[in-house]
C-alpha positions in Angstrom: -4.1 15.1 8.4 -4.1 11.1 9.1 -6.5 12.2 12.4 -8.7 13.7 10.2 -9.4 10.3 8.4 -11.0 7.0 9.7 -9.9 4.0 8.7 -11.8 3.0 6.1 -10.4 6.6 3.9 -7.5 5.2 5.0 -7.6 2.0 2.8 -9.7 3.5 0.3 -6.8 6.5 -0.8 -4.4 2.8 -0.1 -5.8 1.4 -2.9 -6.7 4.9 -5.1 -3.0 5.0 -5.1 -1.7 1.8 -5.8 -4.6 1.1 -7.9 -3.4 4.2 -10.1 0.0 2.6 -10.5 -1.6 -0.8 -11.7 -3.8 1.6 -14.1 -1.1 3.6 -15.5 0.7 0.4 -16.3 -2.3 -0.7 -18.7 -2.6 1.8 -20.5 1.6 3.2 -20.6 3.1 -0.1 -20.2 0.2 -2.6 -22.0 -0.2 -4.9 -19.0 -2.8 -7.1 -20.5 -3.5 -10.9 -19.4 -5.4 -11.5 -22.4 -3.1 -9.7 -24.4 0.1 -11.6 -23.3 -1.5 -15.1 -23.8 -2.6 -13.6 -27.7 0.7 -12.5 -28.2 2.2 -15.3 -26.5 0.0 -17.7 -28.7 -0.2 -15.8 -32.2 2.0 -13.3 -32.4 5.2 -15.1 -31.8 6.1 -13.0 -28.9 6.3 -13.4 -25.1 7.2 -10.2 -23.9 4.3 -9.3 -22.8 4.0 -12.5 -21.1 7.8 -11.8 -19.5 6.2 -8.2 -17.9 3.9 -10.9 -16.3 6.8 -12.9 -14.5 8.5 -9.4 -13.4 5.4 -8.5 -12.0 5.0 -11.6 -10.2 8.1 -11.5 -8.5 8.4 -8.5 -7.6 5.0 -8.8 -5.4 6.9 -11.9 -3.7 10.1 -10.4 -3.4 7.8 -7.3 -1.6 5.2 -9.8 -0.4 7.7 -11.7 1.3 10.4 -9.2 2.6 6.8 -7.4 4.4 6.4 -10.7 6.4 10.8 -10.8 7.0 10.2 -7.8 8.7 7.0 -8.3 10.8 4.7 -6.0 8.4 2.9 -8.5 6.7 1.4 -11.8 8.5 0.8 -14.5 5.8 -2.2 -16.2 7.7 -4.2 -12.7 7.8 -4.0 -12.8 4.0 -7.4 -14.5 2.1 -5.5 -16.7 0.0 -3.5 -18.7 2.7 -6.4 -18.9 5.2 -8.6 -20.7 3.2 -8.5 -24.4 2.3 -7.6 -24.7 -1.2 -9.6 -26.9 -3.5 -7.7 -28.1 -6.6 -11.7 -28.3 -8.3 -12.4 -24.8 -7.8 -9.3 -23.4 -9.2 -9.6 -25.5 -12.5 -13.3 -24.9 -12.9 -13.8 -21.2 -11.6 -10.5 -20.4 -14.0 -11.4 -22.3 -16.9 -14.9 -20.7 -16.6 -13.2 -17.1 -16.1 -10.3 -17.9 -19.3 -13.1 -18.7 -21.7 -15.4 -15.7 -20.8 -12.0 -13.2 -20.9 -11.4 -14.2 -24.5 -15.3 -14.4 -25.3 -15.3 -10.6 -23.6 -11.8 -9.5 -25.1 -10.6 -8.3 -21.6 -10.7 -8.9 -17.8 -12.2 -7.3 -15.1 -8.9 -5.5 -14.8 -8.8 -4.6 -18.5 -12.2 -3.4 -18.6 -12.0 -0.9 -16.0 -8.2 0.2 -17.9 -10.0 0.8 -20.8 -13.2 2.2 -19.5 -10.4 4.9 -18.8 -9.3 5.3 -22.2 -13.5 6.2 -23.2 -14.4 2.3 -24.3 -17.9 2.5 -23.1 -18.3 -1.1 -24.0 -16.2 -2.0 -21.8 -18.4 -0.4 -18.9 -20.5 -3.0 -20.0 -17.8 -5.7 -19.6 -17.8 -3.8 -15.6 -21.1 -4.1 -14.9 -21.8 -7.6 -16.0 -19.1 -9.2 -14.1 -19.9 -6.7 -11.0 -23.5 -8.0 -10.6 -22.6 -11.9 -11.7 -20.3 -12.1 -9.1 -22.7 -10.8 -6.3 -25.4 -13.2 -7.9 -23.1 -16.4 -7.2 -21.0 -14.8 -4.1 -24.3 -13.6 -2.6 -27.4 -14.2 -4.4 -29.4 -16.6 -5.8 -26.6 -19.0 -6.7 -24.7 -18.8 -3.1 -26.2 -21.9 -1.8 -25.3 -23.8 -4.9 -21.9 -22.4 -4.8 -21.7 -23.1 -1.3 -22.5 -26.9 -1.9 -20.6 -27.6 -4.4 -17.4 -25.6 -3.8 -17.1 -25.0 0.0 -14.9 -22.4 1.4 -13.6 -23.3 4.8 -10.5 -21.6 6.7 -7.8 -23.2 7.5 -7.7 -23.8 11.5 -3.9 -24.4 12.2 -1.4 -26.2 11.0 0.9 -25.1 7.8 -0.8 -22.5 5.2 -1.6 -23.5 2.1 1.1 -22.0 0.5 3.9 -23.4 -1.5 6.9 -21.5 0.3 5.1 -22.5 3.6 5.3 -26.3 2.9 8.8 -26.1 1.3 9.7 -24.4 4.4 8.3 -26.8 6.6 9.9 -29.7 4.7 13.3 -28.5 4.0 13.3 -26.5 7.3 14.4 -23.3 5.8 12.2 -19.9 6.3 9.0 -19.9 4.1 10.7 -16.4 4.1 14.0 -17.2 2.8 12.0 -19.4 0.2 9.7 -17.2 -0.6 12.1 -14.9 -1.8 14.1 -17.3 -3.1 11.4 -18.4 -5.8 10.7 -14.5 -6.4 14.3 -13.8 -7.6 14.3 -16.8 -9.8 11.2 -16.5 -11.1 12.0 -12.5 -11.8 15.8 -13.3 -12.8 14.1 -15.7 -15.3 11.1 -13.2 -16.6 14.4 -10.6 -17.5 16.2 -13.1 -19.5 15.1 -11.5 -22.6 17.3 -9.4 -24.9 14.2 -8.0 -26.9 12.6 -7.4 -23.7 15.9 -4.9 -22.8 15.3 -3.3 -25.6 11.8 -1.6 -24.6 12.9 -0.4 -20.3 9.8 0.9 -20.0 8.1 -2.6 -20.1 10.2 -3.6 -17.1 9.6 -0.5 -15.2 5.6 -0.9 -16.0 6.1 -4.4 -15.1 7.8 -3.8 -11.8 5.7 -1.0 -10.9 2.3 -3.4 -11.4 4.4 -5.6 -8.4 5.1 -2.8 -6.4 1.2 -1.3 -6.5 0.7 -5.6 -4.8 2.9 -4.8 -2.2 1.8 -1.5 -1.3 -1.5 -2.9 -0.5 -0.5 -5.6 1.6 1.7 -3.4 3.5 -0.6 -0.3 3.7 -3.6 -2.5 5.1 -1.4 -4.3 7.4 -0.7 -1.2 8.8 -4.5 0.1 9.2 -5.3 -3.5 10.7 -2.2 -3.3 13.0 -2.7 0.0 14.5 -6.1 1.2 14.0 -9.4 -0.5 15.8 -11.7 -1.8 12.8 -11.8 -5.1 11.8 -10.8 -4.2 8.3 -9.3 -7.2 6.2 -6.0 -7.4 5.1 -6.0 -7.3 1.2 -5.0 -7.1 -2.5 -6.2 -6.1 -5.7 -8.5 -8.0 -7.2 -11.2 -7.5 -9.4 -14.0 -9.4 -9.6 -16.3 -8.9 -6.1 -14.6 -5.3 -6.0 -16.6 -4.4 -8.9 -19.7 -5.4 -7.4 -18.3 -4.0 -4.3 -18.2 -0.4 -5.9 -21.6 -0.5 -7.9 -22.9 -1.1 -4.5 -21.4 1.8 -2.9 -22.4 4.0 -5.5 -26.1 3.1 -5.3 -25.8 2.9 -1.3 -22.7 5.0 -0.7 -24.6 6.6 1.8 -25.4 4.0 4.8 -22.0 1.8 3.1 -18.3 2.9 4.0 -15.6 3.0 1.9 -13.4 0.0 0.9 -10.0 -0.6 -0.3 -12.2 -2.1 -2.9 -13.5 1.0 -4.3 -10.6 3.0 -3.9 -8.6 0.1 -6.0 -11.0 0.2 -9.0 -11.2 4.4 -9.1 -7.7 4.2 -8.8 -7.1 2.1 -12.0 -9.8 3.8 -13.4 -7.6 6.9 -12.8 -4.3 5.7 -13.8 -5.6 4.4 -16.8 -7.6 7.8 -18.1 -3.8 9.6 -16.7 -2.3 7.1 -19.2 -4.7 7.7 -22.2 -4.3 11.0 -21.6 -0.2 11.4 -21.5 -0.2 9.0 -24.5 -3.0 10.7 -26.4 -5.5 8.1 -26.8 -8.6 8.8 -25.5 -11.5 8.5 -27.5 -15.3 7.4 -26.8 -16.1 4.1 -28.7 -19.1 2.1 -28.6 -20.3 -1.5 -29.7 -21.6 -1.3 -33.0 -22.4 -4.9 -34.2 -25.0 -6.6 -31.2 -22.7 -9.9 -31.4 -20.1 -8.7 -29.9 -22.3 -7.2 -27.4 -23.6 -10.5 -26.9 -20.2 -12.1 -26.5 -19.1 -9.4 -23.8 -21.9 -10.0 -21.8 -21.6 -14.0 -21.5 -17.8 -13.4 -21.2 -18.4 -10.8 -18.7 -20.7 -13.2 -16.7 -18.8 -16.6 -17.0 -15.5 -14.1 -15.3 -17.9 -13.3 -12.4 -18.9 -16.3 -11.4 -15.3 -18.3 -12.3 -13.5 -15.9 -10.5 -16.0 -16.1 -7.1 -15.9 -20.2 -7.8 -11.6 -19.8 -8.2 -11.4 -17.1 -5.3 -9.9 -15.0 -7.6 -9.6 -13.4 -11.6 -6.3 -12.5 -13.0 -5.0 -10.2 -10.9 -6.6 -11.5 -7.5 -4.9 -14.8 -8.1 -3.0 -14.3 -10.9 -0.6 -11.2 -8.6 -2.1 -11.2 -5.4 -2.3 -14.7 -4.5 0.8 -15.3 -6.4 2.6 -12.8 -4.2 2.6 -14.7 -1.6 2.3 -18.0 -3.1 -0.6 -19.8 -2.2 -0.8 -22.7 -4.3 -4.2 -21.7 -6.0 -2.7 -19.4 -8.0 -0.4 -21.3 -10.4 -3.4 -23.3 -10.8 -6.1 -20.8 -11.2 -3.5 -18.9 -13.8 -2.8 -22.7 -15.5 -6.7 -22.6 -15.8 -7.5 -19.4 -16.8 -5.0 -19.3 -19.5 -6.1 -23.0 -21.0 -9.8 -21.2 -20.8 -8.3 -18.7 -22.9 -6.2 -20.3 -25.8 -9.6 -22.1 -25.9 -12.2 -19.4 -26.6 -9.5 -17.5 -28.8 -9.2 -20.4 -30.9 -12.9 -20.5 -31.3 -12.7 -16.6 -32.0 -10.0 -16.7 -34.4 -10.1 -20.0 -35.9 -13.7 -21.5 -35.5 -15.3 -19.0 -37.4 -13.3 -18.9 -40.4 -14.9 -20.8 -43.0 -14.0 -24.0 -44.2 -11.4 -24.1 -47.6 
């Protein structure tokens, strides 16, 4: 069967199926960024937040054991061959926080509930899809360009926290890698409520395992087959513009682990509203809300192309193998956040 497929089906039904697991765990699980930081900041609870640390180290604990056993090479990975600019990460994720609370969910979160029938979040989808092309590709790219340059990193040590600790102390990046992975995730399960509800952990661990699949499954297609297919990730900010494109030009554009990530979560999401029994069709009703999703929807496209990443891109896959924009970007995003939901919640309430 493999013969019968090119490479680019290859990493397309690679990230269909780890893009179902990360879709499933939306919707059975309720892996939400936005929905972690509200809980986390007004509803006296960071489990949700917790499922966010599990998640993380499990995709280093994967990340990392892939490049222990000569799967996974750090420096093919986007986030570790790019110079890192502390500027970007703090603008672009401020920029993409703020419109995720003005929007009420991420480009991850939009396409999870586009699965449960929300047709405003399709919306939410195609807004961010085209403002990220606009300042990746279009009319804003040479402003982009000037003011945040991208520029790859020609030797020396990665830009990657485990890589510098292991260049300083001498130990593995490896063997540090991991090392930070089992804290961080020994840490994250330090929770007795969060024992009581399993099938957060397992939601949590399987959002992890759907990062390291990818790595390892394009690694492999890069290793052995003849395209000069990137090594990649979920992420999904460019991958929805990636896939509106395909669909209007699918037929002179191949495939992409892109669009095969964001049908797969598409998938596992609908799967989840299904099992659970949740699907319904909803629609936007009041035009200010409408209004709100599509500035929030636009400020997370062109923050997440500005940060190299949204939530998930650096938030899990960047994190995974610990290039040090993602603590920042995540810093960012969730300060952009607890800002626009205090302007949401608390700004608009009249005065006493």
């Amino acid at each position: 069967m493999f013969e019968m497929l090119s490479e680019h089906h290859m990493v397309t039904l690679i990230g269909l199926g780890s893009g179902i697991l990360l879709g499933l765990a939306a919707r059975l699980g309720r892996f939400c960024t936005l929905g972690a930081i509200e809980d986390l900041l007004y509803g006296g609870s960071d489990m949700r937040m917790r499922m966010w640390g599990i998640a993380i180290g499990t995709a280093i604990l994967g990340s990392f054991g892939l490049m222990a056993a000569g799967l996974f090479e750090a420096t093919s990975s986007y986030y570790l061959s790019i110079r890192w600019m502390p500027l970007a990460s703090i603008v672009g994720g401020l920029a993409f926080g703020y419109g995720m609370a003005l929007a009420g969910n991420c480009g991850y979160g939009a396409i999870a509930r586009l699965g449960g029938g929300d047709l405003r979040s399709f919306v939410i989808v195609l807004v961010m899809g085209v403002s990220t092309f606009v300042v990746l590709a279009g009319p804003l790219a040479p402003l982009r360009a000037m003011l945040f340059p991208q520029q790859e990193v020609t030797g020396g040590v990665p830009p990657g926290i485990a890589h510098h600790l292991g260049a300083v102390s001498g130990l593995s990046p490896n063997l540090v890698g991991a090392l930070i992975g089992a804290a961080l995730l020994a840490g994250s399960l330090a929770s007795a409520p969060l024992w009581r509800a399993p099938r957060h952990i397992f939601w949590a661990v399987m959002v992890g395992v759907g990062v390291t699949l990818a790595w390892a499954g394009t690694a492999w297609v890069a290793r052995t087959g003849f395209e000069a297919l990137p090594v990649v990730s979920h992420s999904f900010a460019a991958p929805l513009g990636d896939t509106i494109l395909w669909w209007m030009t699918g037929s002179v554009r191949p495939l992409s682990f892109a669009v095969g990530s964001v049908a797969g979560v598409w998938a596992g999401a609908f799967l989840g509203s299904l099992i659970k029994g949740h699907f319904r069709w909803e629609a936007c009703e009041d035009p200010r809300e409408l209004r709100r999703q599509i500035l929030g929807a636009s400020l997370m496209g062109a923050g997440a192309v500005i940060a190299m990443g949204c939530t998930i891109g650096q938030g899990l896959s960047a994190f995974s193998v610990l290039a040090f924009s993602a603590p920042v970007t995540m810093a960012a995003i969730f300060a952009g956040a607890a800002l626009g939901l205090r302007q949401l919640i608390v700004g608009f309430q009249p005065a006493e």
